[in-house]
N, CA, C and O atoms as a printed pandas DataFrame, in Angstrom:
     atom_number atom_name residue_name chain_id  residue_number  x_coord  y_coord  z_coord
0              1         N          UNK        A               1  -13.548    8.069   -4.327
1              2        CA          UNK        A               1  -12.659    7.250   -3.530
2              3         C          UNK        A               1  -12.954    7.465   -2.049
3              4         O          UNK        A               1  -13.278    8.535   -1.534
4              5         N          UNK        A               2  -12.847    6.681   -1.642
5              6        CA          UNK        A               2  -13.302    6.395    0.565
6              7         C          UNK        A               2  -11.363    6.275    0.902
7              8         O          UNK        A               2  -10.325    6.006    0.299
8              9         N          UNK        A               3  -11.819    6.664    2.207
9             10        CA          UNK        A               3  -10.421    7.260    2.596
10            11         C          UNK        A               3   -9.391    5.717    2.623
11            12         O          UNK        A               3   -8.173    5.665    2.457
12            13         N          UNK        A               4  -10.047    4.918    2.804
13            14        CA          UNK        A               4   -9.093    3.296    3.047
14            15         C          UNK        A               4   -8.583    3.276    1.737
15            16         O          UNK        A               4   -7.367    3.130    1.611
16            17         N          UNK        A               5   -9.535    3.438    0.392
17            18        CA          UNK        A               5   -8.823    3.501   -1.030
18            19         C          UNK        A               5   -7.566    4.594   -1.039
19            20         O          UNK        A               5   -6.525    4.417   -1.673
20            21         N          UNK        A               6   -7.893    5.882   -0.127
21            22        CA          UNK        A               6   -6.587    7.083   -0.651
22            23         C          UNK        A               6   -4.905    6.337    0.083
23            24         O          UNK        A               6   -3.782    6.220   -0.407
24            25         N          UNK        A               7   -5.603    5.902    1.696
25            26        CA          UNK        A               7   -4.481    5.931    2.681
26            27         C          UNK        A               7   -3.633    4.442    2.306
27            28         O          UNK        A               7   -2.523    4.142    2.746
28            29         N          UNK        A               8   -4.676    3.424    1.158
29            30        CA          UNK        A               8   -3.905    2.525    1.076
30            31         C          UNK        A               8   -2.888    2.688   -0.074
31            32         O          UNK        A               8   -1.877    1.986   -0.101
32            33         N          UNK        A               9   -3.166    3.667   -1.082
33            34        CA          UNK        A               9   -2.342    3.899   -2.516
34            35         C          UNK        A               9   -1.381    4.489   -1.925
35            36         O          UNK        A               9   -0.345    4.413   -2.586
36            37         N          UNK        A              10   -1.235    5.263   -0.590
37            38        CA          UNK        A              10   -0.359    6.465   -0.184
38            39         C          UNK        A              10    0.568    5.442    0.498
39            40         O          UNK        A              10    1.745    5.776    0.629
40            41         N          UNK        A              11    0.075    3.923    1.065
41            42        CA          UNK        A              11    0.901    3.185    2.088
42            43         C          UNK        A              11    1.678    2.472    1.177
43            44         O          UNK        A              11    2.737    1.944    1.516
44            45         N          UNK        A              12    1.095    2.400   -0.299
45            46        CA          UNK        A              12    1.484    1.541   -1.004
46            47         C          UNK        A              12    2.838    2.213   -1.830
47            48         O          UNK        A              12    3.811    1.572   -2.228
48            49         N          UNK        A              13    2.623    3.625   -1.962
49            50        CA          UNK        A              13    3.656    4.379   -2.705
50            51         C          UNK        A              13    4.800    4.200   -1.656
51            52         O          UNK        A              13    5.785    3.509   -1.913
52            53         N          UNK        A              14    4.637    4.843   -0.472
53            54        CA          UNK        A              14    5.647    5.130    0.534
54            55         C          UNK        A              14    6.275    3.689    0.408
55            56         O          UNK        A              14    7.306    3.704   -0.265
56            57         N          UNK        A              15    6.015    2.795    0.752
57            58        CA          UNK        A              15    6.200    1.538    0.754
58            59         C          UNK        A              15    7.225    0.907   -0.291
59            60         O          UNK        A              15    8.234    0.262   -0.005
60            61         N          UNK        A              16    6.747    1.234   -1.589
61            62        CA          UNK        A              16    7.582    0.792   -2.894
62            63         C          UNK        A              16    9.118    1.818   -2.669
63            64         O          UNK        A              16   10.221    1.278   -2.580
64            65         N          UNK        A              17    8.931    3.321   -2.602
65            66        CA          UNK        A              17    9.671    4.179   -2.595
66            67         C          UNK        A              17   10.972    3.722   -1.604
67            68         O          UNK        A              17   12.129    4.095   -1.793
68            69         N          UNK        A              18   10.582    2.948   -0.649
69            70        CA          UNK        A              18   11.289    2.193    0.530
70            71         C          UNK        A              18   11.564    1.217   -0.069
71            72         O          UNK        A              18   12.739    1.454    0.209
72            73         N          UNK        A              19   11.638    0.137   -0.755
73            74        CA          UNK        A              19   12.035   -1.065   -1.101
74            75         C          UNK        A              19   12.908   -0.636   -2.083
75            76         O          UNK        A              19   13.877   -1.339   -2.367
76            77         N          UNK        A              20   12.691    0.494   -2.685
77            78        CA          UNK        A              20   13.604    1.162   -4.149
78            79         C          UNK        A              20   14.967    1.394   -3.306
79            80         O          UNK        A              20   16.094    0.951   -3.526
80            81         N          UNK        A              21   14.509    2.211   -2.299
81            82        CA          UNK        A              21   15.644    3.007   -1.961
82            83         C          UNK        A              21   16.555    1.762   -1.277
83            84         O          UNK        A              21   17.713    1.769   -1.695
84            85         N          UNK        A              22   16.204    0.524   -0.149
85            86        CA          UNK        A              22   17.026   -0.161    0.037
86            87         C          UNK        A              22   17.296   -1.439   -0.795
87            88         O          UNK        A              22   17.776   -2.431   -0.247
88            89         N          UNK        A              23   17.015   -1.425   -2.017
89            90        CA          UNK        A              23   17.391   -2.099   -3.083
90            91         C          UNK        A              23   18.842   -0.998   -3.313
91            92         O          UNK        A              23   19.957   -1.420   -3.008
92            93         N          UNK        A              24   18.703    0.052   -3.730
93            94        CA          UNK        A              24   19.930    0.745   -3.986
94            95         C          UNK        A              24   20.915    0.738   -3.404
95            96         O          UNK        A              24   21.977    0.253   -3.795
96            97         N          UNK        A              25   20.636    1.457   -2.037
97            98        CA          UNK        A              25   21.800    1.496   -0.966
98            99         C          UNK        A              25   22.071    0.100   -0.578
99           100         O          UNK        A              25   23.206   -0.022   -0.116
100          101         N          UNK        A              26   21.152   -1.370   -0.633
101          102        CA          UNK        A              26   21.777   -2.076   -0.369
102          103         C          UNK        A              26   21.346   -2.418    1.189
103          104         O          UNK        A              26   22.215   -2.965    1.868
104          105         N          UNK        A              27   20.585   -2.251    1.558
105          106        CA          UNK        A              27   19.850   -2.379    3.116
106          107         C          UNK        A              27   18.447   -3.129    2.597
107          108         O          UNK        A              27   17.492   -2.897    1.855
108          109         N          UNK        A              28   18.935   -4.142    3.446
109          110        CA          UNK        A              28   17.553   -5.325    3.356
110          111         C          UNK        A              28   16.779   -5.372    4.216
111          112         O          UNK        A              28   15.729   -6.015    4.209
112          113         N          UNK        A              29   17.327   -4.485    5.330
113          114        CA          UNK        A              29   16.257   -4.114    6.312
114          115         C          UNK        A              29   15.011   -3.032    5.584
115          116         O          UNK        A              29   13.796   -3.207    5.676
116          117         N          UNK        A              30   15.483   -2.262    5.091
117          118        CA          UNK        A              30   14.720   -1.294    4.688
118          119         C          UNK        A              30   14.245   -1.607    3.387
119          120         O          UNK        A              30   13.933   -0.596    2.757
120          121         N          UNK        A              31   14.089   -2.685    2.777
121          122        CA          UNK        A              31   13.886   -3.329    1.452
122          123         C          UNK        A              31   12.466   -3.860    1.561
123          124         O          UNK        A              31   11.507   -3.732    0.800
124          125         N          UNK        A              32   12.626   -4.611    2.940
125          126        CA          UNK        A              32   12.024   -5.651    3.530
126          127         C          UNK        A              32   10.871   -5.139    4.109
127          128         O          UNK        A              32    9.756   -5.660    4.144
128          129         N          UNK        A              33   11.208   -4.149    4.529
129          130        CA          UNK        A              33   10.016   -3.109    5.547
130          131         C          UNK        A              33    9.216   -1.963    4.367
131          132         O          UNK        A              33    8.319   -1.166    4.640
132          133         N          UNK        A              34    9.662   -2.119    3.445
133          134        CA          UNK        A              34    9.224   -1.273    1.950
134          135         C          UNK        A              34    7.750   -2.447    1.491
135          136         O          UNK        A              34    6.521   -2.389    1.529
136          137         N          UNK        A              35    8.570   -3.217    1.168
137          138        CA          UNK        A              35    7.668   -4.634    0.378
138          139         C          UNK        A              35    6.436   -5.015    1.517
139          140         O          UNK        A              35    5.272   -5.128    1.132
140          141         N          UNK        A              36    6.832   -5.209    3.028
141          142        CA          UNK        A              36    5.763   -5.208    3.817
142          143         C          UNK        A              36    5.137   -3.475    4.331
143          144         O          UNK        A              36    4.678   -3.212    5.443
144          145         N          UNK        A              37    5.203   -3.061    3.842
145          146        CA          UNK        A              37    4.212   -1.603    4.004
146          147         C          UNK        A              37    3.628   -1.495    2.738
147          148         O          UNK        A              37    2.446   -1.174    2.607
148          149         N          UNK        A              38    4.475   -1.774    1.659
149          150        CA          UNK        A              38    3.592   -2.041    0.058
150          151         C          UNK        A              38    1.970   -2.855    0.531
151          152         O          UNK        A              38    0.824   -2.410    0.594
152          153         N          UNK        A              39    2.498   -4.066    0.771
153          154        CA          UNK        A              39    1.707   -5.126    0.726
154          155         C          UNK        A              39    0.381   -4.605    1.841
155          156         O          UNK        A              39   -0.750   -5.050    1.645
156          157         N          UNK        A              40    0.491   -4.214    2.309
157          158        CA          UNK        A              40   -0.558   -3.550    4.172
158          159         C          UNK        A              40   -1.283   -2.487    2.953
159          160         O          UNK        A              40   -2.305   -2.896    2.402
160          161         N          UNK        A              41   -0.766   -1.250    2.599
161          162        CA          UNK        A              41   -1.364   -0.949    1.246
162          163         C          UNK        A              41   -1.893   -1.265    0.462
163          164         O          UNK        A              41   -2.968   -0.679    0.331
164          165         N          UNK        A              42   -1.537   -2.482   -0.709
165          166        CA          UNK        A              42   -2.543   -2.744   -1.327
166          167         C          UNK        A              42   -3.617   -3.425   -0.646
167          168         O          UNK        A              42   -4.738   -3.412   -1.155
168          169         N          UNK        A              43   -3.364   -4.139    0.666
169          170        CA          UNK        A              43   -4.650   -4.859    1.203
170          171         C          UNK        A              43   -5.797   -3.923    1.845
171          172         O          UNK        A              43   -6.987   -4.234    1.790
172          173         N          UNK        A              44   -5.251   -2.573    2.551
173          174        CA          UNK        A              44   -6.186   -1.571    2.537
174          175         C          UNK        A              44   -6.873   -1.268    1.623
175          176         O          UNK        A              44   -8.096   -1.347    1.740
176          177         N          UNK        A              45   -6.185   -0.762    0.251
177          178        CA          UNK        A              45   -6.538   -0.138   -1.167
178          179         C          UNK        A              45   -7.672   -0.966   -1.023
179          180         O          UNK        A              45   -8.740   -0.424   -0.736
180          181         N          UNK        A              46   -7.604   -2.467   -1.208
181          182        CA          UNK        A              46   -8.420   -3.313   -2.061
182          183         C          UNK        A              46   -9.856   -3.547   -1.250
183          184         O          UNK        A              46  -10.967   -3.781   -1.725
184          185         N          UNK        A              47   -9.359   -3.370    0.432
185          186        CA          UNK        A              47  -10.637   -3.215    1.289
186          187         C          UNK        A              47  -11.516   -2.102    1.157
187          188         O          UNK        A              47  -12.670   -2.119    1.585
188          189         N          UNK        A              48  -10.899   -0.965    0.471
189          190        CA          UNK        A              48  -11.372    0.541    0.673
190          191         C          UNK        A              48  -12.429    0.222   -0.820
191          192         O          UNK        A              48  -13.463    0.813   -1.130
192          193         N          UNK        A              49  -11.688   -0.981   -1.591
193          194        CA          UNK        A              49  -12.609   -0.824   -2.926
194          195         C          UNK        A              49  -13.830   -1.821   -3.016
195          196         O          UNK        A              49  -14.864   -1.755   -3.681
196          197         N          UNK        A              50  -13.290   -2.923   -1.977
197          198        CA          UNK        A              50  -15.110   -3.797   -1.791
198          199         C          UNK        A              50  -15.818   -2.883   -0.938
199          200         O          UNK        A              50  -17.047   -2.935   -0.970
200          201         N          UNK        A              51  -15.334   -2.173   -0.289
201          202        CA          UNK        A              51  -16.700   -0.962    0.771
202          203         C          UNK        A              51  -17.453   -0.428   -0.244
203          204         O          UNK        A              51  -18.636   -0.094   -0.185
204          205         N          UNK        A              52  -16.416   -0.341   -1.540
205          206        CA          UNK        A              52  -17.143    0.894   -2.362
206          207         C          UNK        A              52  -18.018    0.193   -3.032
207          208         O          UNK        A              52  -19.201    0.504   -3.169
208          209         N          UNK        A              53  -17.506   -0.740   -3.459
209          210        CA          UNK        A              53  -18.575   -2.181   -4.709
210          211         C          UNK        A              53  -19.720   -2.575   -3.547
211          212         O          UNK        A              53  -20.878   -2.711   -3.941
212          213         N          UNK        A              54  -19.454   -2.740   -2.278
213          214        CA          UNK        A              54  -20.814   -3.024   -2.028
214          215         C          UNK        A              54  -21.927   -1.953   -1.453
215          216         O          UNK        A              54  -23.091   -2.110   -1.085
216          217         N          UNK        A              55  -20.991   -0.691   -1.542
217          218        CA          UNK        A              55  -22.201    0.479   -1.390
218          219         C          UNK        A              55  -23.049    1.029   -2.724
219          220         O          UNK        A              55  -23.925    1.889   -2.809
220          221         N          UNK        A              56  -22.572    0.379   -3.488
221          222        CA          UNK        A              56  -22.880    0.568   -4.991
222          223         C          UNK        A              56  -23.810   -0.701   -5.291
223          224         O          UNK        A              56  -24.903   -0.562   -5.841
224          225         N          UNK        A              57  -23.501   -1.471   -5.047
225          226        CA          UNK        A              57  -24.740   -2.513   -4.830
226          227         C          UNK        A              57  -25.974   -2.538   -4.168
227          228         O          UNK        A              57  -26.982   -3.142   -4.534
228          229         N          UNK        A              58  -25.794   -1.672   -2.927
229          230        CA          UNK        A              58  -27.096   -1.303   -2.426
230          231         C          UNK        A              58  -28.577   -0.823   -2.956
231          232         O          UNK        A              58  -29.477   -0.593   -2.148
């Protein structure tokens, strides 16, 4: 794994863990800001994984 694959699964956890928690308590601010730090995550993750597919193609 290349570090854009680790830091995006880690943006992506923190992220969900935040949308959980203001799903519960009921804060849509913090629901909202969960789902968009998810999403910035998986789009890192998924950049960190074409770096890797095309260094493997080389």
């Amino acid at each position: 794994m290349n570090k854009d694959q680790v830091k995006g699964r880690v943006k992506e956890a923190e992220g969900k863990v935040k949308e959980v928690t203001g799903k519960v308590i009921g804060n849509k601010d913090l629901e909202q800001k969960g789902i968009i730090e998810k999403t910035v995550g998986q789009v890192q993750a998924d950049y960190g994984d074409l770096k890797r597919d095309l260094k493997k193609d080389r």
